[in-house]
C-alpha positions as CSV (number, residue, x, y, z in Angstrom):
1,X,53.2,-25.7,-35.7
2,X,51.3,-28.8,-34.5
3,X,48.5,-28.6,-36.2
4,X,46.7,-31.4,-34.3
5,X,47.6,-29.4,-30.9
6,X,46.1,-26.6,-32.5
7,X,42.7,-28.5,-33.5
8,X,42.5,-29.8,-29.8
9,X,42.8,-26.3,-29.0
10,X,40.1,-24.8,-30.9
11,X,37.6,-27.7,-30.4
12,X,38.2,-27.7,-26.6
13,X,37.2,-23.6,-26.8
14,X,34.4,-24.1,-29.6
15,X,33.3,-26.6,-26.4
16,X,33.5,-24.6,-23.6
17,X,31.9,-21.8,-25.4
18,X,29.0,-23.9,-26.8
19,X,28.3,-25.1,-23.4
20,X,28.6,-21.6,-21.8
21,X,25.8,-20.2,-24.8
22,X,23.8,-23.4,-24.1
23,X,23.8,-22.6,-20.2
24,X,22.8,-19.4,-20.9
25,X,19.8,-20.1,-22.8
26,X,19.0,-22.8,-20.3
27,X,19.4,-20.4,-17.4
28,X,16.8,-17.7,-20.2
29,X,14.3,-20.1,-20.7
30,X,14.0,-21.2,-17.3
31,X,13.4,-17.4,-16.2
32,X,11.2,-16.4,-18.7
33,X,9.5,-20.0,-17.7
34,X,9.4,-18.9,-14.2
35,X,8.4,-15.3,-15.2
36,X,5.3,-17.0,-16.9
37,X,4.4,-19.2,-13.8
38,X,4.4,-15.8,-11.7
39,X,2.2,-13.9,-14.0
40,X,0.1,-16.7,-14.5
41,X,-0.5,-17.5,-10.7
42,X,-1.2,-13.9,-10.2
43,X,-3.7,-13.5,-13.0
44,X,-5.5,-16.1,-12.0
45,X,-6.0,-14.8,-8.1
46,X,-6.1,-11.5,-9.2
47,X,-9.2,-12.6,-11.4
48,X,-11.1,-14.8,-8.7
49,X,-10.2,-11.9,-6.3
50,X,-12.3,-9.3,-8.3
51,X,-15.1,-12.0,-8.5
52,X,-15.1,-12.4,-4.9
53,X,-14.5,-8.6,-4.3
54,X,-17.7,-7.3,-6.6
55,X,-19.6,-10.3,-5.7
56,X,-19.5,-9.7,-1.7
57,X,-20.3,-6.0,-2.4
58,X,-23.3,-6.9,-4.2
59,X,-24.8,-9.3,-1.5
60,X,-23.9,-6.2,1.2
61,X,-25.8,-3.7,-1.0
62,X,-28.7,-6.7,-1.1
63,X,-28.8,-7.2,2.6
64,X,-28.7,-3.7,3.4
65,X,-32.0,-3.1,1.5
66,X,-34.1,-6.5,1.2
67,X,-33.4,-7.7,5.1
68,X,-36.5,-7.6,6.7
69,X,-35.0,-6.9,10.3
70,X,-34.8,-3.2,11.8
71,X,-31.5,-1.0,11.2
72,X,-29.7,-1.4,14.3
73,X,-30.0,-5.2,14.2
74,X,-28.7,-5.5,10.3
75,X,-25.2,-5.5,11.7
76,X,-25.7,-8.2,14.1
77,X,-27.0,-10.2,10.9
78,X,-24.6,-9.6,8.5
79,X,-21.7,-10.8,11.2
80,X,-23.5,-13.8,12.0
81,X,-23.6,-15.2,8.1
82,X,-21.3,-18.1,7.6
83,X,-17.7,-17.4,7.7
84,X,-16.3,-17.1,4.7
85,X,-19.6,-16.4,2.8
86,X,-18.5,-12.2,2.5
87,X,-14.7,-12.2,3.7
88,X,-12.0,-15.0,4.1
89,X,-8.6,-15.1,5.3
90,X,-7.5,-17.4,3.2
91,X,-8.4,-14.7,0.3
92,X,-6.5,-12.0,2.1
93,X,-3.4,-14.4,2.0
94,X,-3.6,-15.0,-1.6
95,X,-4.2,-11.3,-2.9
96,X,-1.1,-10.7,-1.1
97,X,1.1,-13.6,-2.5
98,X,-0.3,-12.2,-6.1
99,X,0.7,-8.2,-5.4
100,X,4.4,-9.7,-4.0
101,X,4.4,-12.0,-7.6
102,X,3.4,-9.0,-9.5
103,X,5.3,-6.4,-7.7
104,X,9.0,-8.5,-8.6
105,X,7.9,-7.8,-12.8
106,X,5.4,-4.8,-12.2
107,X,6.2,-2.8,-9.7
108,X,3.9,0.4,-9.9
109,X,0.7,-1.9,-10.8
110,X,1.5,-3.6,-7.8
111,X,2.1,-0.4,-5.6
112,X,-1.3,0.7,-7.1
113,X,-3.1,-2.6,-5.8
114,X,-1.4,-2.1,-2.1
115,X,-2.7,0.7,-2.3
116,X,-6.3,0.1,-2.3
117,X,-8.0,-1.1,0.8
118,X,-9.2,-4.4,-0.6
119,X,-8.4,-7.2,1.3
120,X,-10.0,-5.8,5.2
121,X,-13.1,-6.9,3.2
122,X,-12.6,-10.7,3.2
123,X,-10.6,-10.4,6.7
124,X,-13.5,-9.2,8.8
125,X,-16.4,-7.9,8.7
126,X,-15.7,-4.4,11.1
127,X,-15.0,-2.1,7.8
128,X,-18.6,-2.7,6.9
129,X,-20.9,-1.8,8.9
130,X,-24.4,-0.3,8.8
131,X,-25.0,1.6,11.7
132,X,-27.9,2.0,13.9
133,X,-29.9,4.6,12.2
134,X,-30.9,5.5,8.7
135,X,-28.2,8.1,7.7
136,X,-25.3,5.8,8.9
137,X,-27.4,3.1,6.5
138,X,-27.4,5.3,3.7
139,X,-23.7,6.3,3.8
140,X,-22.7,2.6,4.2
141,X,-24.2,2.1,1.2
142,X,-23.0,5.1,-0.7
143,X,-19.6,3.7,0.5
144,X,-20.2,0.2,-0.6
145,X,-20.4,2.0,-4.5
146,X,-17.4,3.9,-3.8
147,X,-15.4,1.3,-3.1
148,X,-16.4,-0.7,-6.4
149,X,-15.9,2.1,-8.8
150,X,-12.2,2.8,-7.1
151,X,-11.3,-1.1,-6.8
152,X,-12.8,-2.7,-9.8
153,X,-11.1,-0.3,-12.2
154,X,-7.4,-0.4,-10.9
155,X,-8.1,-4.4,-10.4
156,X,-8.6,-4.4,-14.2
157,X,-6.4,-2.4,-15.2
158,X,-3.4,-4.9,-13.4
159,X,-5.3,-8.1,-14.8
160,X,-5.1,-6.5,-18.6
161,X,-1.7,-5.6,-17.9
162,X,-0.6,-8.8,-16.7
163,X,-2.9,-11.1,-19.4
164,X,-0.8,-9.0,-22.0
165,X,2.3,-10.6,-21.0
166,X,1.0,-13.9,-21.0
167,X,0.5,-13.3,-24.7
168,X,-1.9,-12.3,-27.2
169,X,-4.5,-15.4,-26.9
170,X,-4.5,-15.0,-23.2
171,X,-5.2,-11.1,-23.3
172,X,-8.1,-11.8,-25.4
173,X,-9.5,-14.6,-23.2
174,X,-9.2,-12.3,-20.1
175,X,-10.6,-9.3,-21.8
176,X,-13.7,-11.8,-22.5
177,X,-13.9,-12.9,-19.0
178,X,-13.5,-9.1,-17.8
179,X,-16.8,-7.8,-20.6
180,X,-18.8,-10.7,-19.3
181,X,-18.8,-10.0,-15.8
182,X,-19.0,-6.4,-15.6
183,X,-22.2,-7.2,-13.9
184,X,-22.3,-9.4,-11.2
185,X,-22.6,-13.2,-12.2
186,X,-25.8,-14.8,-12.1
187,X,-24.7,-17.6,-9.9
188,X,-23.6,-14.8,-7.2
189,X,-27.6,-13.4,-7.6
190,X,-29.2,-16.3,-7.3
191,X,-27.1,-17.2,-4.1
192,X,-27.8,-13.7,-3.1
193,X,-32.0,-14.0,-3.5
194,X,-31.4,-17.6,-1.3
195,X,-29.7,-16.5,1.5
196,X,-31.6,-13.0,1.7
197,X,-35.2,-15.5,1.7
198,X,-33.3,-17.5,3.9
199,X,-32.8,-14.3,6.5
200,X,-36.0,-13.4,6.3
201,X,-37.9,-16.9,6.8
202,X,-36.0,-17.1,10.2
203,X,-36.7,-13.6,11.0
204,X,-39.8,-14.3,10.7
205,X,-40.0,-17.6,12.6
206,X,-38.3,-15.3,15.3
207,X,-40.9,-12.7,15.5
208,X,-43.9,-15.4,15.7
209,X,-42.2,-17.4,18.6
């Protein structure tokens, strides 16, 4: 037996099954890297999408009772704020590139979050509305908290569940962020009490011209 023939043999095998192992852990790393960048991209809009979502309720629920401007006229108010200021397309486009992200490692969270009429919110402004008279004002608001305590929830419930796969530091942080703004953030009152004084001043200018 060549025993030199035999060496080549084995090394050329120990070779081309190192390099098969080390491909594989390339191709591991580089999905669980990919898997990270996924689940970090959708935390991340999933997070600024509850801010936006809780924030734009609370400045409907404040311009439906501190506008100084009679009920049938509120709606024509509220769809002449700036665009963007309530409801953005662009927003609508990102909560769906973060359900699609999620729904490839966390499917039923995802079909949970399709599930909920969120995003008509920052498209336009037609699924709020105020109507003309005081009971149609009173179930648009009562509609306005029903939609917070049914969104809110399964929104945190996703953003825990995806932190957690991000790891135990990030779970924490997130869980931070989500006790500190259970309440809407100061910056989105003070914004709120502006633009409402804002309304009002040119409502008034209006009714003394």
């Amino acid at each position: 037996m060549d025993l030199i023939a035999v060496g080549k043999t084995i090394l050329i095998l120990i070779t081309a099954i190192a390099g098969f192992l080390v491909g594989q852990a390339n191709g591991f790393f580089a999905r669980r890297n990919e898997k990270r960048k996924a689940y970090s991209r959708a935390l991340a809009e999933l997070l600024e999408i509850r801010h936006r979502f809780k924030g734009a309720l609370y400045m409907l629920r404040r311009l439906g009772s501190d506008v100084n401007v009679p009920r049938e006229h509120l709606d024509e108010i509220i769809q002449g704020l700036p665009a963007g200021l309530l409801w953005d397309s662009n927003v609508s486009a990102r909560y769906t590139d973060a359900i699609t992200t999620l729904s490839a490692y966390a499917p039923l969270s995802a079909y949970v979050l399709r599930s909920k009429d969120i995003v008509g919110l920052f498209v336009n402004g037609s699924p709020v509305t105020f109507g003309p008279d005081e009971t149609a004002h009173t179930f648009a608001i009562k509609n306005l908290e029903i939609m917070e305590k049914s969104v809110v929830p399964t929104l945190d419930e996703s953003i825990e569940a995806v932190s957690q796969s991000l790891g135990r530091k990030t779970k924490k942080l997130t869980k931070d962020i989500l006790d500190g703004t259970q309440e809407v953030l100061p910056e989105v009152k003070s914004s709120t009490d502006e633009l409402i004084a804002n309304v009002n001043a040119t409502i008034a200018a209006w009714a003394n011209q």
